[in-house]
PyMOL commands that place a pseudoatom at each C-alpha (Angstrom):
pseudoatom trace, name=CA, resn=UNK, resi=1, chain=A, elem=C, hetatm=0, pos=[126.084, 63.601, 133.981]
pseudoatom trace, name=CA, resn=UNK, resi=2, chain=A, elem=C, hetatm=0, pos=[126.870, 59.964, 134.313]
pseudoatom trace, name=CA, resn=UNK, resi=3, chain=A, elem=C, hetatm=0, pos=[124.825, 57.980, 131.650]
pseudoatom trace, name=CA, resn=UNK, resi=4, chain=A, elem=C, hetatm=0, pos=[123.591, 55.418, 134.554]
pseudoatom trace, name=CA, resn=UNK, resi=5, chain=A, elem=C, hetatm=0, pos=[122.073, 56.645, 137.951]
pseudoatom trace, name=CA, resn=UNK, resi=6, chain=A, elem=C, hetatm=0, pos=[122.474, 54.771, 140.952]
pseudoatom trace, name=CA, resn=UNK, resi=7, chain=A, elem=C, hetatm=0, pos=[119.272, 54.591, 143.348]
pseudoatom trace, name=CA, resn=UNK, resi=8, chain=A, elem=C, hetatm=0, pos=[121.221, 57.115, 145.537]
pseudoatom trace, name=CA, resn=UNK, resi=9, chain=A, elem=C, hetatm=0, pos=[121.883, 59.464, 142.950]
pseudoatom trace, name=CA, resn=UNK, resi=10, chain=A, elem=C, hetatm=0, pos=[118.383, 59.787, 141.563]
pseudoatom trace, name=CA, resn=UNK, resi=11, chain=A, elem=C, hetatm=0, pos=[117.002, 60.329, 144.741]
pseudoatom trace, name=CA, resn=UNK, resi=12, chain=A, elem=C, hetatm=0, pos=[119.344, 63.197, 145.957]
pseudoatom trace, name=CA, resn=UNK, resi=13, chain=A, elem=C, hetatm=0, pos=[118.759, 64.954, 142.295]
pseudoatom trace, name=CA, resn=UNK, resi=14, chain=A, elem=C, hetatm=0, pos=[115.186, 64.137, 142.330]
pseudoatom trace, name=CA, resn=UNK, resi=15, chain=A, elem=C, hetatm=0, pos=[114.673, 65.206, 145.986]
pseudoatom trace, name=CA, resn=UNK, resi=16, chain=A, elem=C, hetatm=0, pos=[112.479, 62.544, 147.019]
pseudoatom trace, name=CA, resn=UNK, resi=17, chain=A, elem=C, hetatm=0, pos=[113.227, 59.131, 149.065]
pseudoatom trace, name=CA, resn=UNK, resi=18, chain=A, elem=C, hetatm=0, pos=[114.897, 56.124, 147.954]
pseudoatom trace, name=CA, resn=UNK, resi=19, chain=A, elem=C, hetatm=0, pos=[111.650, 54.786, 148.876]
pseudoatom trace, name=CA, resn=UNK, resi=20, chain=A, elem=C, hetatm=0, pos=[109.834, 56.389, 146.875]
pseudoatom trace, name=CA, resn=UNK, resi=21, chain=A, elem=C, hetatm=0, pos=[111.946, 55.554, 143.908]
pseudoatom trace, name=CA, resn=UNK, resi=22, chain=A, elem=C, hetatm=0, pos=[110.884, 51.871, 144.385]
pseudoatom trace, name=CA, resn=UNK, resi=23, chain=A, elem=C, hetatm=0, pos=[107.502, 52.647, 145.073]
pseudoatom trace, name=CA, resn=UNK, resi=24, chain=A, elem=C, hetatm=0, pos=[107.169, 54.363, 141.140]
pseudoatom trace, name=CA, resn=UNK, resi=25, chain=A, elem=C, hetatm=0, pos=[109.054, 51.572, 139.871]
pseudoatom trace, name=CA, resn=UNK, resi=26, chain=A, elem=C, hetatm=0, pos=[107.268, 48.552, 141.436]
pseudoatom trace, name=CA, resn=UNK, resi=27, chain=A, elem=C, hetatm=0, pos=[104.374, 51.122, 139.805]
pseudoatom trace, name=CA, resn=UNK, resi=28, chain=A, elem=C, hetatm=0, pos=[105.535, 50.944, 136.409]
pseudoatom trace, name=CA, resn=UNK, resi=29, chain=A, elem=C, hetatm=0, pos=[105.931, 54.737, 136.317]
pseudoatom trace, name=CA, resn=UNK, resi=30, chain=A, elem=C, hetatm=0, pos=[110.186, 54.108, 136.152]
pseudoatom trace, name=CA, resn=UNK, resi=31, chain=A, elem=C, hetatm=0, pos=[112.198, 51.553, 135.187]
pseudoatom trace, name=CA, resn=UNK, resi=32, chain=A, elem=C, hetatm=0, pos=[115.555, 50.476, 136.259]
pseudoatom trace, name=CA, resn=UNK, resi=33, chain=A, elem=C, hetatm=0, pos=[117.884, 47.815, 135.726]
pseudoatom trace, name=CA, resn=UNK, resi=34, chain=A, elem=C, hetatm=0, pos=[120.201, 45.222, 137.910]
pseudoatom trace, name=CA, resn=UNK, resi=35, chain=A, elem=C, hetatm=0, pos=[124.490, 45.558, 137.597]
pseudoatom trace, name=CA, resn=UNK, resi=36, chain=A, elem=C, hetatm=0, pos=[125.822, 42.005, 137.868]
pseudoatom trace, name=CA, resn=UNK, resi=37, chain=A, elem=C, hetatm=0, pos=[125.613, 43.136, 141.141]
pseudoatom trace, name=CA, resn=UNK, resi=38, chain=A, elem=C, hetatm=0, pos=[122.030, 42.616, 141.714]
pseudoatom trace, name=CA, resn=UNK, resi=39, chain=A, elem=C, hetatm=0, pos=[122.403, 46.835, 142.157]
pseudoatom trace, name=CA, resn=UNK, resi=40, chain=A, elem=C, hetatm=0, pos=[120.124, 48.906, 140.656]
pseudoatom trace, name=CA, resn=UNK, resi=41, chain=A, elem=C, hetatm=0, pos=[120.759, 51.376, 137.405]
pseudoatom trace, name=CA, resn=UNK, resi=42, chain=A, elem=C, hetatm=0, pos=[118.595, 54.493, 135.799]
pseudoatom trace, name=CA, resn=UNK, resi=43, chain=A, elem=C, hetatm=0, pos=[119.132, 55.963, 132.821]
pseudoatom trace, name=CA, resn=UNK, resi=44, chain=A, elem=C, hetatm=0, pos=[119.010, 60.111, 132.775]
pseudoatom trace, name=CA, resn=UNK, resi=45, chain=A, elem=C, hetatm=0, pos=[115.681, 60.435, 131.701]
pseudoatom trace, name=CA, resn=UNK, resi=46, chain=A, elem=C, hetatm=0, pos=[114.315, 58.875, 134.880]
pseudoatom trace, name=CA, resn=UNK, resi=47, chain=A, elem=C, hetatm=0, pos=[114.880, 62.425, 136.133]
pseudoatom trace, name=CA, resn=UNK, resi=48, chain=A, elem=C, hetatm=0, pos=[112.846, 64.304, 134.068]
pseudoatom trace, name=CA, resn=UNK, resi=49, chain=A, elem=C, hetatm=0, pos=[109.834, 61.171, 134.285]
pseudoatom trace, name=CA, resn=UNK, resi=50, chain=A, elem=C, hetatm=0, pos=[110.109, 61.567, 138.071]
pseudoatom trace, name=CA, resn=UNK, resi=51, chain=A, elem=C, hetatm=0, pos=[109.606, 65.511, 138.068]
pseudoatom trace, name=CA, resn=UNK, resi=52, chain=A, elem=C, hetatm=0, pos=[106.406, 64.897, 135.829]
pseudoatom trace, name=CA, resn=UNK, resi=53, chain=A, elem=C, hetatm=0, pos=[105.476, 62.652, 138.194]
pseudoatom trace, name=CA, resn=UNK, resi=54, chain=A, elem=C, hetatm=0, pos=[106.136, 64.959, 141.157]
pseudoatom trace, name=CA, resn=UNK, resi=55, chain=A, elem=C, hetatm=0, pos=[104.579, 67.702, 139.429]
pseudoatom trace, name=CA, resn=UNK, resi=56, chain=A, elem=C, hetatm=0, pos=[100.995, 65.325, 138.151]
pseudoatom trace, name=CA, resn=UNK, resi=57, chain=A, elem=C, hetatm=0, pos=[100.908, 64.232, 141.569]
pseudoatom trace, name=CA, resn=UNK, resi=58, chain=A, elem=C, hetatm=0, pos=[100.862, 67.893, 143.407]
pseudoatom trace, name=CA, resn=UNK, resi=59, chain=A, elem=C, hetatm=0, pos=[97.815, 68.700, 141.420]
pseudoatom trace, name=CA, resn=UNK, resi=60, chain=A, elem=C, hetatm=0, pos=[95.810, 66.125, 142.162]
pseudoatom trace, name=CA, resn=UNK, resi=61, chain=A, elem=C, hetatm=0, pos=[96.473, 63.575, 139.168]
pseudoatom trace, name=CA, resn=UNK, resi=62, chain=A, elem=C, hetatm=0, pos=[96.547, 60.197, 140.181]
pseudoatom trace, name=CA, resn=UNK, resi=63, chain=A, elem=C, hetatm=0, pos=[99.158, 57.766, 139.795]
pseudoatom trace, name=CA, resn=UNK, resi=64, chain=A, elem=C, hetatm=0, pos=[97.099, 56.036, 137.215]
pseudoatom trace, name=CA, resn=UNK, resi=65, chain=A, elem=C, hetatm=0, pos=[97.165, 58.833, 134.920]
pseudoatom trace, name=CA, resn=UNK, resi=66, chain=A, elem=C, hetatm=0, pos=[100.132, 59.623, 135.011]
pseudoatom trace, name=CA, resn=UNK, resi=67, chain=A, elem=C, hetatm=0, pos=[101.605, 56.047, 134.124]
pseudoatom trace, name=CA, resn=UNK, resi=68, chain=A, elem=C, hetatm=0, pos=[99.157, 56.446, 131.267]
pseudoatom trace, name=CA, resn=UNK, resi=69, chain=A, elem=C, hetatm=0, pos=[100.632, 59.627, 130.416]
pseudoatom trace, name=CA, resn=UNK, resi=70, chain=A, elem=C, hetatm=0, pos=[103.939, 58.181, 131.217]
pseudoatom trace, name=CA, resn=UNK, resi=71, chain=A, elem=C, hetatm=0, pos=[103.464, 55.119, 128.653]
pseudoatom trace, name=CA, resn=UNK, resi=72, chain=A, elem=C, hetatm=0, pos=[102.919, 57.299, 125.932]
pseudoatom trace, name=CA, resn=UNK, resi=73, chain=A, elem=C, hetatm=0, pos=[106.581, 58.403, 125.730]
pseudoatom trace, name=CA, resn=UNK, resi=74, chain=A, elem=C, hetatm=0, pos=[109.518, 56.420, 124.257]
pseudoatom trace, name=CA, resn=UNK, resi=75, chain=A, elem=C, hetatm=0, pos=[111.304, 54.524, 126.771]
pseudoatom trace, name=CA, resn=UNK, resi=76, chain=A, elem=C, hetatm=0, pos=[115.013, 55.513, 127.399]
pseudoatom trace, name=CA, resn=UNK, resi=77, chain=A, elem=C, hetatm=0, pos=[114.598, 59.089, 126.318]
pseudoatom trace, name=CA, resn=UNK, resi=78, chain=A, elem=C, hetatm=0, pos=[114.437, 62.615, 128.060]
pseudoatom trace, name=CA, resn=UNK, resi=79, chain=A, elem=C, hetatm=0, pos=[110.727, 63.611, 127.761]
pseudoatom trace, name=CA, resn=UNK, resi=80, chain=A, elem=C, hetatm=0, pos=[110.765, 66.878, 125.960]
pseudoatom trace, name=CA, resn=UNK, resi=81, chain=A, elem=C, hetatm=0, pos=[109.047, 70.194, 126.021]
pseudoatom trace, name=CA, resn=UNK, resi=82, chain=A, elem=C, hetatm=0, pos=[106.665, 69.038, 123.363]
pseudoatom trace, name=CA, resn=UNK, resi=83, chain=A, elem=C, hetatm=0, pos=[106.250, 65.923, 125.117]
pseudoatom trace, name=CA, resn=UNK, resi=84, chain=A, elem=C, hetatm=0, pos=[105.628, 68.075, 128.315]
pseudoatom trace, name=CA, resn=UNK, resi=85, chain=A, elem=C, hetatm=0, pos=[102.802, 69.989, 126.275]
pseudoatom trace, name=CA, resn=UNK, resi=86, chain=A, elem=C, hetatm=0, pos=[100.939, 67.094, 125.246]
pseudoatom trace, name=CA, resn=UNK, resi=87, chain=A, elem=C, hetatm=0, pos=[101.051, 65.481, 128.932]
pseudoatom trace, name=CA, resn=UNK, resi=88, chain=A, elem=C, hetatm=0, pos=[99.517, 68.881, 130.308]
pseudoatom trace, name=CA, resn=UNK, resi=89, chain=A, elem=C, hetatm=0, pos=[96.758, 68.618, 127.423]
pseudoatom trace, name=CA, resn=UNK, resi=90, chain=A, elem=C, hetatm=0, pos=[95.299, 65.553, 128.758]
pseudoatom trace, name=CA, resn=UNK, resi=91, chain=A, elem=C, hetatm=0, pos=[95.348, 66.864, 132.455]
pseudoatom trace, name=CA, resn=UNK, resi=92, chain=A, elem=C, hetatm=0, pos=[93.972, 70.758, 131.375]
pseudoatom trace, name=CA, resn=UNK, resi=93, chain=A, elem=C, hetatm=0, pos=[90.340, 69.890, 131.344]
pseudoatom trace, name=CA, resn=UNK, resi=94, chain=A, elem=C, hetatm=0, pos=[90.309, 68.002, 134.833]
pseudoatom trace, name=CA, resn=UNK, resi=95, chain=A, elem=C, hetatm=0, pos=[92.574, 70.581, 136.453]
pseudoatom trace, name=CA, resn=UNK, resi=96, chain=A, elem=C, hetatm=0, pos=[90.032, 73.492, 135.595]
pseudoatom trace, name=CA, resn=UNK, resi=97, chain=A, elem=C, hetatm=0, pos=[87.038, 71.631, 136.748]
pseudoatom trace, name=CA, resn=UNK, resi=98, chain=A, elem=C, hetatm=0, pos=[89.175, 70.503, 139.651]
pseudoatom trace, name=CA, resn=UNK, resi=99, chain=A, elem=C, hetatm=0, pos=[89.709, 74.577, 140.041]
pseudoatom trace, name=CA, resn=UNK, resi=100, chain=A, elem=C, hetatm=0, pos=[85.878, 75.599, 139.633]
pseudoatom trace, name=CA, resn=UNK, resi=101, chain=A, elem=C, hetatm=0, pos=[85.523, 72.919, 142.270]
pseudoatom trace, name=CA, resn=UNK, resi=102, chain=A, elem=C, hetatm=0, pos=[87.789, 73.937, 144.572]
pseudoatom trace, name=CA, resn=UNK, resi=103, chain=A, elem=C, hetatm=0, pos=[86.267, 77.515, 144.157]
pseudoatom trace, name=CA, resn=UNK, resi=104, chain=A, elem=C, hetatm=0, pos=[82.447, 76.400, 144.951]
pseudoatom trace, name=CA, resn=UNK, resi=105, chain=A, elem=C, hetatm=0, pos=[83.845, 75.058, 148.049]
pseudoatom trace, name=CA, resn=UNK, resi=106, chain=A, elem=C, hetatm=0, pos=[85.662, 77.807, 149.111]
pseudoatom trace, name=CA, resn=UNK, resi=107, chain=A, elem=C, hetatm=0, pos=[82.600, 79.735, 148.466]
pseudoatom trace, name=CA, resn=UNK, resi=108, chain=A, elem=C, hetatm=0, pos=[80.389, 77.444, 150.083]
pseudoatom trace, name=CA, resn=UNK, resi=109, chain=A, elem=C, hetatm=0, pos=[82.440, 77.435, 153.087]
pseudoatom trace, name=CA, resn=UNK, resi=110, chain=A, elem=C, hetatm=0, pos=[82.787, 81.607, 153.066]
pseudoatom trace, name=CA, resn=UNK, resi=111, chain=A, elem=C, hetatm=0, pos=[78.707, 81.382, 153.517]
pseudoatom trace, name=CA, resn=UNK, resi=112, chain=A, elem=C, hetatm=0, pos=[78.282, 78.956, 156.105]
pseudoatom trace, name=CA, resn=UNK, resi=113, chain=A, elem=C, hetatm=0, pos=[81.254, 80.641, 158.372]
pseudoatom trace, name=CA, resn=UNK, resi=114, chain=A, elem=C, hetatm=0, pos=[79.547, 83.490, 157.789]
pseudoatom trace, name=CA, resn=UNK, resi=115, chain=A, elem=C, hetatm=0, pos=[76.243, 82.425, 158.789]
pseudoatom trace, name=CA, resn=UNK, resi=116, chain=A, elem=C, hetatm=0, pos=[77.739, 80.827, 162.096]
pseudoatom trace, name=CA, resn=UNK, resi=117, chain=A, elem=C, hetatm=0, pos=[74.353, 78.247, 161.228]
pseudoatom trace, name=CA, resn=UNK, resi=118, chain=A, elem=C, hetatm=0, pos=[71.768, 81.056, 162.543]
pseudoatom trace, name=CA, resn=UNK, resi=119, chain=A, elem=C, hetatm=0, pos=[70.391, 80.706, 158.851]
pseudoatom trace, name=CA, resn=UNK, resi=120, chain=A, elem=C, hetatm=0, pos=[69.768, 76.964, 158.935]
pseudoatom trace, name=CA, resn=UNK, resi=121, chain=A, elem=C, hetatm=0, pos=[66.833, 77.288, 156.089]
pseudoatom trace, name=CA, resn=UNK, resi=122, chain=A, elem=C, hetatm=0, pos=[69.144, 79.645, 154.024]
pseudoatom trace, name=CA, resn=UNK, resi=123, chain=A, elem=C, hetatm=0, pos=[72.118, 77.763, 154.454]
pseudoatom trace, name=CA, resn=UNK, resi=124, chain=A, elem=C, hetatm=0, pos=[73.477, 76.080, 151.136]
pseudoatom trace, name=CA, resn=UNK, resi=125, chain=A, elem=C, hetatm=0, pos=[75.178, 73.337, 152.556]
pseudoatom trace, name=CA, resn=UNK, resi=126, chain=A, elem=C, hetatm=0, pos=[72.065, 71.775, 154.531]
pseudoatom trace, name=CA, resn=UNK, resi=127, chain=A, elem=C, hetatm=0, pos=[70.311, 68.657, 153.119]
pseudoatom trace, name=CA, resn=UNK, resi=128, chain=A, elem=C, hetatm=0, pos=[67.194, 68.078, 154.321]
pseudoatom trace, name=CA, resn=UNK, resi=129, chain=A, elem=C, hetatm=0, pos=[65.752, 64.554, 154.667]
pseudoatom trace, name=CA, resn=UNK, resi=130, chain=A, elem=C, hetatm=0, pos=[68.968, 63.684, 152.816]
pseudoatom trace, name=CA, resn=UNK, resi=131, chain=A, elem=C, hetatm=0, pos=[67.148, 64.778, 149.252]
pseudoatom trace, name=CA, resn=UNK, resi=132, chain=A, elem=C, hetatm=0, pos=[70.719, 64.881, 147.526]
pseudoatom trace, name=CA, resn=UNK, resi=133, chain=A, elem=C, hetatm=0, pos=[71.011, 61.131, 148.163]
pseudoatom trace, name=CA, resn=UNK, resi=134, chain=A, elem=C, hetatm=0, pos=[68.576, 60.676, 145.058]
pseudoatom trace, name=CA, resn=UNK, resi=135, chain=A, elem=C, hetatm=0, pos=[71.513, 61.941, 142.493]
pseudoatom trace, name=CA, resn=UNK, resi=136, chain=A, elem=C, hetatm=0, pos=[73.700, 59.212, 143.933]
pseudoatom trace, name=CA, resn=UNK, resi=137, chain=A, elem=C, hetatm=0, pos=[76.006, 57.995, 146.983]
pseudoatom trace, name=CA, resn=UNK, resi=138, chain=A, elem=C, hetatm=0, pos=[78.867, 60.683, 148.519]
pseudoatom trace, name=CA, resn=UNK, resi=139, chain=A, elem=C, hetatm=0, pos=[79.174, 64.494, 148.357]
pseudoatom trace, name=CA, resn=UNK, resi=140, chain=A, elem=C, hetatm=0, pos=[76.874, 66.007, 146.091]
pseudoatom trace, name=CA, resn=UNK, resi=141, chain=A, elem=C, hetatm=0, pos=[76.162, 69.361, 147.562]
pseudoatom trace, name=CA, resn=UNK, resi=142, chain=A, elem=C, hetatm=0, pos=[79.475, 70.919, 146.487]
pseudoatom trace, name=CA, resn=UNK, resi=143, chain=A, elem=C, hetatm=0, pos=[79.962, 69.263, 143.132]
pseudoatom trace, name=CA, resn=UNK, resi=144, chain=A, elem=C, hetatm=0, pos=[80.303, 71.549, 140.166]
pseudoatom trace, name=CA, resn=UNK, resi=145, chain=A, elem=C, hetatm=0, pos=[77.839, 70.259, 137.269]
pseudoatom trace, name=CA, resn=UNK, resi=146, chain=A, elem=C, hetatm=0, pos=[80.007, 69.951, 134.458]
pseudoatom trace, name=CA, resn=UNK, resi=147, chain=A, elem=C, hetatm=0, pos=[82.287, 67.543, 136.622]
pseudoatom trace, name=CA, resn=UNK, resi=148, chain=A, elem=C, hetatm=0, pos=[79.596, 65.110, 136.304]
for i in range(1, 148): cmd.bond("trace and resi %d" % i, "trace and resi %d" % (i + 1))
show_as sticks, trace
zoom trace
């Protein structure tokens, strides 16, 4: 493997757009650098930061924490395994109440197709008089307590 990337390059090994390449960089996520060319160079490692990108967000972690995440490894080298483990720490807690989430709502949903809404007084979606709206603004019928 070359020791610099072009912009072409990473995005054909990467399997994303060029476009998105500058989107993570004008993001901080990646960094590149300019040839005397004005063109722009990665390092190798920008490979393996773009698949833990790829990978934070299809699970739901924002950009956000992943540049966090991101900013805790040296710069210019290959995140590791071990560096891989201590990334998925910090997301582990979110993703499983994300998951017990995700599983009251699937419930949820199960029960009210089920009813068809013939059970309006039994249904466990309804809201009354809007009596949720005392815990706070948005969607509160479906949120799992210990995500609050």
């Amino acid at each position: 493997m070359p020791r610099e990337l072009t912009v072409g390059q990473v995005a054909e090994r990467a399997g994303i757009a060029v476009s998105a390449l500058h989107f993570y960089e004008a993001k901080g996520l990646i960094r590149s650098h300019r040839t005397a060319g004005n063109q722009r160079r990665y390092g190798g490692d920008v490979l393996r930061r773009v698949a833990v990108i790829r990978i934070g967000q299809e699970v739901g972690i924002s950009l956000a924490e992943i540049g966090a995440a991101l900013e805790s490894l040296p710069e210019g080298r290959t995140p590791t395994a071990r560096d891989w483990t201590l990334l998925s720490r910090t997301w582990r807690d979110k993703l499983d109440r994300r998951i017990r989430q995700l599983e009251a709502l699937r419930d949820g949903l199960d029960d009210c197709i089920g009813c068809g809404c013939l059970s309006i007084e039994h249904c466990k979606l309804r809201n009354p008089d809007d009596r949720l709206a005392k815990e706070g603004a948005g969607a509160r019928r479906l949120v799992v307590e210990d995500m609050k």
